[in-house]
C-alpha positions in Angstrom: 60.6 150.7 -124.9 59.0 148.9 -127.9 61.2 147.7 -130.3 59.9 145.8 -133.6 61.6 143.1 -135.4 65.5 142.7 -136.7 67.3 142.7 -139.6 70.4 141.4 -139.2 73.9 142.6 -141.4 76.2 140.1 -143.2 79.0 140.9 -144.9 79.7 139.1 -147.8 82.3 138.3 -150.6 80.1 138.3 -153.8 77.1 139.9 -153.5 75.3 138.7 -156.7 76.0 135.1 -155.1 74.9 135.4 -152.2 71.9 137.4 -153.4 71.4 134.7 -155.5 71.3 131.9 -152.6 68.8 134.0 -150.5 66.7 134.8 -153.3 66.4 131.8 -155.3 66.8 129.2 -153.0 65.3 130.6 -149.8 62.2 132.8 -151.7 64.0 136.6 -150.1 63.0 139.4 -152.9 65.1 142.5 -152.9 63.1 145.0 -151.0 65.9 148.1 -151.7 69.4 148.1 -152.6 72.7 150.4 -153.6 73.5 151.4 -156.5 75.4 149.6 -159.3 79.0 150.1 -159.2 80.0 147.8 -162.6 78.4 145.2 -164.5 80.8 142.0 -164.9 79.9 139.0 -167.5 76.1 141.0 -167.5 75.6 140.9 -163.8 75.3 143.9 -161.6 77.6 144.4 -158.9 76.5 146.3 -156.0 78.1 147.2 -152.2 74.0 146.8 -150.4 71.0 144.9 -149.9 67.9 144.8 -148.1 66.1 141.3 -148.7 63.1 140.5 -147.3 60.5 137.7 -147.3 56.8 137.8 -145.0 58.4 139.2 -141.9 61.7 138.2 -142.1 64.3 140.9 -143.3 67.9 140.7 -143.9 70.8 143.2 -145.0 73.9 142.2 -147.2 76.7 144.3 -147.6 79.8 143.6 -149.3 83.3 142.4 -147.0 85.7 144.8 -149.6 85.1 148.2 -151.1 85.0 148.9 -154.9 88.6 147.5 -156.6 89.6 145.9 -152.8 88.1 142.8 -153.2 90.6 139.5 -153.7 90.4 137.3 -156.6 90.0 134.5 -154.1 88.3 134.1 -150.5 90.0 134.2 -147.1 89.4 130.9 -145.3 90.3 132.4 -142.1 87.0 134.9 -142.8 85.3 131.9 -143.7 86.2 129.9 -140.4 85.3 132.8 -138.5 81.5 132.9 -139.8 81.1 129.1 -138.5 79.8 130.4 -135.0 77.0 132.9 -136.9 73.8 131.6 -137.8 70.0 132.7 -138.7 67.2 130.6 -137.5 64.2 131.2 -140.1 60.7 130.1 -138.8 59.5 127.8 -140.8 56.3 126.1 -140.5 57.2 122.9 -142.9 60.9 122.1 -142.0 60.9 118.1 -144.3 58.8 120.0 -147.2 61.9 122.7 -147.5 64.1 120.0 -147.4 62.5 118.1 -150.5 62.9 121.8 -152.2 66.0 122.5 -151.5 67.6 119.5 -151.9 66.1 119.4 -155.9 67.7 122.8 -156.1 70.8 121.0 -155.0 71.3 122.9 -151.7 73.8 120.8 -149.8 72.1 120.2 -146.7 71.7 117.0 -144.1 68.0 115.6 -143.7 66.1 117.9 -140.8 66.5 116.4 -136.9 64.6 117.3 -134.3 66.7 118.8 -131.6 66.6 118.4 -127.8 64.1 121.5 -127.0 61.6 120.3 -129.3 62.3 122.0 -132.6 62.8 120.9 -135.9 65.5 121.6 -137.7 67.4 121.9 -141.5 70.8 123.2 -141.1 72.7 124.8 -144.0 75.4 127.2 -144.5 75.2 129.9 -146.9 78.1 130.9 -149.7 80.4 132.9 -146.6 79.6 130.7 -144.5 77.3 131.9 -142.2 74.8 129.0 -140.7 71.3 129.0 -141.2 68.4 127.1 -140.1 65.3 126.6 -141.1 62.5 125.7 -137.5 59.5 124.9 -136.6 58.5 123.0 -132.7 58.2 119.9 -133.5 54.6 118.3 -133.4 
């Protein structure tokens, strides 16, 4: 069996947002994507994404169908995303720091944890953890 790479599904509570996190903060571009359902204040609304940056992919689809979704988030659904999270290789964990941090990311100074790796922890607009890695030198 050979099996090549993984592209892991979120579900998410407002697409363009989170689109907008992965993509403008984190450098993903949108490789493919559904179609737009409605346009609201001149953004595009849409259920599905495929983002990808070098040879990390990632899907986004949204938590509510078309006309389901709440004016407001569940905090329960939010609480339950604490225990997900993406590790992202990255080769210059204190440089992404310094660029995130300008683009006013909320995230703590990198650590280097116990196995050797170095680490920026953030969590994205649902929730879900991710971390930014590299072994430590």
């Amino acid at each position: 069996m050979e099996i090549r790479g993984l592209c892991p599904l979120l579900g998410v509570f407002d697409m363009p947002r989170s689109v907008r996190f992965y993509c403008d903060n984190l450098g993903f571009e949108i490789h493919q994507r559904s179609a737009t359902y409605a346009v609201e204040n001149g953004t595009e609304r849409f259920h599905w994404a495929w983002l990808k940056r070098d040879d990390a992919d990632l899907m986004l689809n949204t938590a509510y169908d078309e006309g389901q979704r709440p004016d407001l988030e569940n905090p329960m659904r939010l609480a339950a995303h604490q225990d997900t999270t993406l590790y992202l290789g990255c080769p210059d964990v204190d440089g992404a720091y310094e660029e995130l941090k300008a683009k006013g990311v909320s995230c703590k100074p990198p650590q280097t944890a116990w196995y050797g790796m170095r680490q920026l922890e953030m969590r994205d607009p649902d929730g879900f953890g991710v971390v930014l890695q590299w072994r430590a030198e």
